[in-house]
N, C-alpha and C positions, 0 to 999 in steps of 0.2 A: 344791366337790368333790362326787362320789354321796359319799353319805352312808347308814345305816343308818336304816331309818324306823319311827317307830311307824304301823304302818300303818292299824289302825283310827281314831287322831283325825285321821289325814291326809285316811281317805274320810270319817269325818263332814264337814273343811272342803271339801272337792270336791264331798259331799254337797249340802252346803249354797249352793254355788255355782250347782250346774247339775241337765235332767230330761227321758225320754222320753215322750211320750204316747202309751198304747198306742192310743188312737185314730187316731192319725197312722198306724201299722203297719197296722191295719185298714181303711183308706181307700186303703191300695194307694200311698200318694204318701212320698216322702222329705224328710226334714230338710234333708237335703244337696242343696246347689247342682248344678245339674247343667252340669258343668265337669271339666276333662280329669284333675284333680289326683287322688292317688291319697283314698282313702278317708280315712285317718290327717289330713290337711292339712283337706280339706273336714269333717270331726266336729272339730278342734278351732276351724272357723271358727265351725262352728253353735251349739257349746258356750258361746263368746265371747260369739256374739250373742243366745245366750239361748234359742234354741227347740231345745235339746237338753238333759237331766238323765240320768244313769243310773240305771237302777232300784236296788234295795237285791236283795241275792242272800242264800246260806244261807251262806257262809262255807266253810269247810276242810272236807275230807272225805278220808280214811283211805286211800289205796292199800289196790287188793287184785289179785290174781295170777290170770288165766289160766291154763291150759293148753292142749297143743292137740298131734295127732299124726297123722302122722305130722309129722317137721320141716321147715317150720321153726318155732318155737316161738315162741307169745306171749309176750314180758316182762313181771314186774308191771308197772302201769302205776301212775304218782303225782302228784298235781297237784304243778306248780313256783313258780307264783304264790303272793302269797300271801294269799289265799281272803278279801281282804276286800269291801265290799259295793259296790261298783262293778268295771265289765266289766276283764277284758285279755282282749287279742284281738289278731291277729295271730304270727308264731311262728316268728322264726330259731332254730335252735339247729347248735352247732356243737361239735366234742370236741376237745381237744388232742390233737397229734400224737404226743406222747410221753409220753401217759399216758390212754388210754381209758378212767380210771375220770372225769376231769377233762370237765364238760360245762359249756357256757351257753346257754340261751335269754334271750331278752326276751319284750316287750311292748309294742303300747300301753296301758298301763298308768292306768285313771284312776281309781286310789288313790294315784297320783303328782300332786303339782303342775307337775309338766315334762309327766304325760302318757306318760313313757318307765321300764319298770321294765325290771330283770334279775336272773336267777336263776343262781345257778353253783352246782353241786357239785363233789363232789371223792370221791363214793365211789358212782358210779354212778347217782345218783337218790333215793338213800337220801334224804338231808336236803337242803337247800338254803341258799344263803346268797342272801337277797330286799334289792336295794338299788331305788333311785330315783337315776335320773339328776339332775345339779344343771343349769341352763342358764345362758347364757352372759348377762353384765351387760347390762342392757335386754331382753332376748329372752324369748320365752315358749317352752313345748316344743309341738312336734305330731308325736310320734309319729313314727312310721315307722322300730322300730328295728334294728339291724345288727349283728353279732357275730365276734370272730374270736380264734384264737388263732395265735401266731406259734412259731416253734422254740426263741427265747430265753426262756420261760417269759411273756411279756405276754401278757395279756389286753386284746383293744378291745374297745368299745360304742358305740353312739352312736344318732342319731338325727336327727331334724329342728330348727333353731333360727326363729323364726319373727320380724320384725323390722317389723309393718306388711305391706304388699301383697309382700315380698321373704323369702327365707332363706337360712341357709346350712346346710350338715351338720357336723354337731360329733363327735367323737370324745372318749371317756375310756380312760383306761390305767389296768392295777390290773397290781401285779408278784407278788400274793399269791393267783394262782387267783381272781380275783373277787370277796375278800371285804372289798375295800375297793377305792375307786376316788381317780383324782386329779381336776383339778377339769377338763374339758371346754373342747378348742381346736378353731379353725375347721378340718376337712380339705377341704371343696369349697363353692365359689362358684358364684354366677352368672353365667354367660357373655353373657348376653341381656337382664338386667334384669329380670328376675322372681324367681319361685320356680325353687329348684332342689328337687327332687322325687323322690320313689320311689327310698332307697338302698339298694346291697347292696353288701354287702364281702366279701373274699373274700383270703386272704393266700398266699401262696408257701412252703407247709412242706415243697416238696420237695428233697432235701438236696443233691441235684448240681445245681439249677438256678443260674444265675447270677446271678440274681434272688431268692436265696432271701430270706424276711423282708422281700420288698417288701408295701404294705400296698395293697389296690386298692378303689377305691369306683367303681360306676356309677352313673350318676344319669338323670333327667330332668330337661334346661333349660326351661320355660318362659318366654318372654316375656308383657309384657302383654297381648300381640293375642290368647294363647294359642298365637302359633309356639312349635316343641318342637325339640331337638335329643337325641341321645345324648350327657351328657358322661361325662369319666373324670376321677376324679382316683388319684393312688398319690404314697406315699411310701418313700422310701430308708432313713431314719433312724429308727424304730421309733416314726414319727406326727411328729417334733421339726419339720421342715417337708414341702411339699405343693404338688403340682404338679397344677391341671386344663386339661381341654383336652377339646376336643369331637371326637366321633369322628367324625360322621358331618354330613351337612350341614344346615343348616337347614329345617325341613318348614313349609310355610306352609299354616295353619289353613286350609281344612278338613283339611289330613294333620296326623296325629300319629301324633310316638311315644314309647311309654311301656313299663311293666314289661320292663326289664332284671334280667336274672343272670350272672352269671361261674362262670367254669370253670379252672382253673390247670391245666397240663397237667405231665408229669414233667419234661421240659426247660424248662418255665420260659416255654409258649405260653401266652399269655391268652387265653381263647374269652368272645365278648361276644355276648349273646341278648335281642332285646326284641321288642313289638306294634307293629305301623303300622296304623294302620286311617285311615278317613277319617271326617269328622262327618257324612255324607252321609245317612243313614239317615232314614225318616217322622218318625223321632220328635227330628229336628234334634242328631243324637249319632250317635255309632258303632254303638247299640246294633242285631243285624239284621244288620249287613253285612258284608262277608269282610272278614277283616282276612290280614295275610300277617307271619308270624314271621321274624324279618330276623336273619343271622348277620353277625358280624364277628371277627379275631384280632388278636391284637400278639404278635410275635416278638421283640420288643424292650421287653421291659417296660411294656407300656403309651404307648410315646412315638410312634408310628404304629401306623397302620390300615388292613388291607387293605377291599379296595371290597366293600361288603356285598351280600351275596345274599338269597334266598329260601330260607329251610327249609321251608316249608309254605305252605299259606291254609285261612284254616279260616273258617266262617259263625260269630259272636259272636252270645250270646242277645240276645231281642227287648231293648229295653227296655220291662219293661209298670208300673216304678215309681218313674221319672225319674231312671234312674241312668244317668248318661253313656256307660258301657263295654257295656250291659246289666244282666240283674237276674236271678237264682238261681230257676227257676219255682216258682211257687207261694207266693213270699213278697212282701218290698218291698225284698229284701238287693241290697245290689251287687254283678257280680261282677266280677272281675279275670280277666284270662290270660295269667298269666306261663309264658312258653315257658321253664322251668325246664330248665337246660344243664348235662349231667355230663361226662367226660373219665374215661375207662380210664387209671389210671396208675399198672397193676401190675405193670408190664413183663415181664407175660405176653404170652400171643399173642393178643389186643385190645388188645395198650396203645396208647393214641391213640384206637381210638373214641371218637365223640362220639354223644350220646345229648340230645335235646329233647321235653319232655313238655308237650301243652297239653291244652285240652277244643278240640271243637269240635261245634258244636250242627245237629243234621241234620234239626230240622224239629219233632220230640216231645222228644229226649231229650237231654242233655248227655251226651259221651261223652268218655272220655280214651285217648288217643292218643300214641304214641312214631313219632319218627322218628327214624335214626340215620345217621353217615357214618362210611366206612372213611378217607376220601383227607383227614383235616383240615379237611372244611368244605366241599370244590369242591362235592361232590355228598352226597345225602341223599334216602337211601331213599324209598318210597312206607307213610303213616304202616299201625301196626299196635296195636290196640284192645287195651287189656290186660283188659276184663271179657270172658265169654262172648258169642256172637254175636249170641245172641239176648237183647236187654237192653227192660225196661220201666220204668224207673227214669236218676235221674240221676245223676252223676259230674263231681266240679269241686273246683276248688283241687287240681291235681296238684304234686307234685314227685319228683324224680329224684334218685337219686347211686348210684355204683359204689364195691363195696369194696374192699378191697385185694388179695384174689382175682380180682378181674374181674365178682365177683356184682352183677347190675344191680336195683338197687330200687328199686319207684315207689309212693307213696302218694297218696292223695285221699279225698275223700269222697264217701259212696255211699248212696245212698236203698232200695237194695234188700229188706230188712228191715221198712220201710215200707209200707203196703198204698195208703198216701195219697201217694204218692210226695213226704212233704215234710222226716219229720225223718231226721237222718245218721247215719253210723258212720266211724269213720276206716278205711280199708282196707290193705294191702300184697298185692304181688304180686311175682317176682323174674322175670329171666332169666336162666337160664345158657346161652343161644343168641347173645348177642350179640346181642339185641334182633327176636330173629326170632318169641318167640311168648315167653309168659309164664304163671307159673305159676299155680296153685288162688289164688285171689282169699281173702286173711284178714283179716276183721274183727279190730283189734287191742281192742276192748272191744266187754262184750254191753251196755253201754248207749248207747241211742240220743240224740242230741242236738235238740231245738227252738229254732228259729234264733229265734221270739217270745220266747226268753228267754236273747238274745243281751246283754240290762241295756239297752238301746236301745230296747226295745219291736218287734223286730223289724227295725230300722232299717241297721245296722252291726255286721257281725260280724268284720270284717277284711278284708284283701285277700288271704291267701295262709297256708298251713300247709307247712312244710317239713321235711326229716330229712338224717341224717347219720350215717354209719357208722363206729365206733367199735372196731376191732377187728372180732369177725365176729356185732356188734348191731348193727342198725341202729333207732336213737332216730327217733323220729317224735312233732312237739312240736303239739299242734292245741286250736284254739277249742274246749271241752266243755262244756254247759248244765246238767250233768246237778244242780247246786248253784243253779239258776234266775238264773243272773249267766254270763257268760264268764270261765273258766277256762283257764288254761295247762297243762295235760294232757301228760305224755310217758309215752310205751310205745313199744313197737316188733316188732320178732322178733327171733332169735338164730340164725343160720345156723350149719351143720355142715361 
């Protein structure tokens, strides 16, 4: 079962275990195998095989509170992890439906022996309850973790189980807010013989769907060769069993496809978002090359799929530090670009817009980018830039979600601040257009983050930072260095 952890002798054993060399960071080249798997998967291989340690970090550090005016207002912001001397990185978080003060994030967490931690509150941010996932008999954990809350008061979590060259995604259930968990079952397989990869879950808390309290995971199927498919899994019975199935058809290496997200619409539509690129690029990987953000829905709970289209195509950064998807300029980071997918479903006069946030990189600069559809999906706008037009600086790891009003907000990280265009700040911006233009671009802290002190050596910082609206907050949970380790950080704003 998660359990409650002493968490400082945990990281001395993890300590002890594993290490980065900041030399490796400073040579421009990566730990990590360069192969389609999401980040999370390839650092617990490296970890394994021994040419990965995390650094030792400063530990816990004090929330303190912005301001900021006109509104919308920055929230204290408070580390959720818990502050000991190895990185977390990575950052679902999510609020319960029926109780906005009730939140959870995770981690990859490697203060954890699974690798997978998570943090729940119950009064906004204030304190935290910090467990560690347990893994399943034989299995070792690799990160990559998942969060959700359902209408019956459950909490899920889960992550990656790892079994040899194969895995599968595990789930745990807590009925108590989080503050204790039960012991971790399989919700999706592999389809193809491989790894199943890169999950995100996402549950049905709205009240007239038909479907409400179904529980949805999408993943990435990898086979051995590296063929990928989209799969899905969902279940009916609040996790008790589990049904997957593959949404889309087989891509055979050099195509892949990877980083999916979900979207639950107020009837009860599933909207399914992920990358297609090809390995075609100089640098024998994706990195470089257009890749094209692929949509797909289920009208029926997840049990079919309509024929998937194109949202976009955007150019994916070079790779200049042998990271397969590309690499974050100016560092040796890898980056991700998840086409992060929201759904208006305030049953106001947007409701049903759909909304996809990615970067795409035009030559100097990473830039992020919203595209939106009025018709369900058929069609999708031409994308529109949420910083200023004139930009000198980078922008990556976006995410998207609309609040209960119709308010659209997106966050990322932004080098602006920066003269060196290298270390971040976490940003917000809103629209109240329906995605036609967006507002005063807000740094939600004035401290800036160095991805060198990512506890990697600059190596891995995560694949994705994401947010969730809570009532009329929206929580933004993101990688922060500012403790020389990777930190689990939430803040956000407060809309009027």
């Amino acid at each position: 079962m998660i359990r409650k952890t002493a968490f400082v002798s945990l990281s001395l054993v993890v300590a002890a275990m594993l290490v980065v060399s900041l030399a490796t960071a400073a040579a421009q080249t990566s730990p990590l195998e360069k192969l389609p798997y999401s980040g999370a998967v390839l650092m617990q291989r490296a970890i394994s095989a021994g040419r990965v340690i995390p650094n030792q970090g400063l530990g816990y550090h004090n929330p303190f509170a912005l301001t900021c005016s006109p509104a919308p207002c920055v929230v204290p912001e408070t580390q959720a992890s818990e502050g000991g001397n190895n990185p977390v990185n990575e950052d679902p978080i999510t609020a319960n439906p029926l109780n906005s003060l009730q939140l959870i994030t995770g981690g990859n967490d490697y203060n954890c022996s699974s690798l997978q931690g998570f943090f729940a509150t119950s009064d906004g941010g204030t304190t935290w309850t910090r467990n560690c996932l347990a893994v399943e008999s034989g299995k070792s954990g690799a990160g990559d973790p998942i969060v959700g809350y359902d209408r019956l008061g459950n909490v899920f979590v889960g992550g990656i189980d790892l079994t040899g060259s194969t895995s599968v995604i595990v789930v745990s259930k807590s009925t108590n807010a989080g503050v204790t968990f039960g012991a971790p079952f399989t919700a999706g397989v592999n389809l193809i013989g491989g790894v199943v990869d890169k999950p995100w879950m996402e549950i049905d808390t709205n009240p007239t769907s038909s479907f409400v309290n179904s529980i949805y995971i999408s993943t990435t199927q990898f086979a051995t060769n590296n063929d990928s498919e989209i799969g899905f899994s969902y279940s009916r019975d609040q996790g008790a069993t589990w049904k997957t199935l593959a949404v889309d058809t087989r891509q055979k290496y050099p195509n892949i496809d990877q980083f999916s997200d979900l979207a639950v619409g107020r009837d009860g539509t599933v909207y399914l978002s992920w990358m297609r690129c090809s390995a075609t690029g100089t640098t024998g990987d994706c990195g470089g090359t257009v890749a094209t953000m692929v949509f797909s829905k289920s009208t029926d709970g997840g049990v079919t799929w309509s024929t998937p289209i194109t949202m976009a195509s955007v150019t994916l950064a070079p790779d200049s530090c042998g990271a397969f998807y590309g690499c974050i300029p100016n560092t040796s980071e890898r980056l991700s670009n998840v086409p992060a997918i929201a759904v208006d479903a305030s049953g106001l006069a947007r409701n049903g817009t759909l909304y996809s946030i990615m970067y795409n990189y035009a030559g100097t600069q990473l830039s992020v980018q919203v595209v939106h559809s009025t018709n369900g999906g058929t069609t999708w706008s031409a994308p529109v830039k949420v910083a200023p037009a004139i930009q000198t600086h980078d922008q990556f790891f976006p995410w998207v979600n609309v609040a209960s009003r119709g308010q659209v907000a997106v966050t990322w990280f932004d080098r602006r601040n920066d003269t060196a265009n290298k270390k971040y700040q976490p940003f917000v911006a809103m629209s109240l257009n329906g995605g036609a233009s967006f507002t005063t671009n807000t740094p939600e802290t004035s401290v800036l983050s160095d991805t060198t002190k990512d506890g990697f050596g600059g190596a891995f910082m995560g694949d994705y930072s994401t947010n969730i609206w809570a009532g009329t907050t929206l929580y933004h949970s993101w990688m922060d260095m500012r403790t020389n380790v990777s930190q689990d950080e939430v803040g956000g704003i407060r809309a009027h």
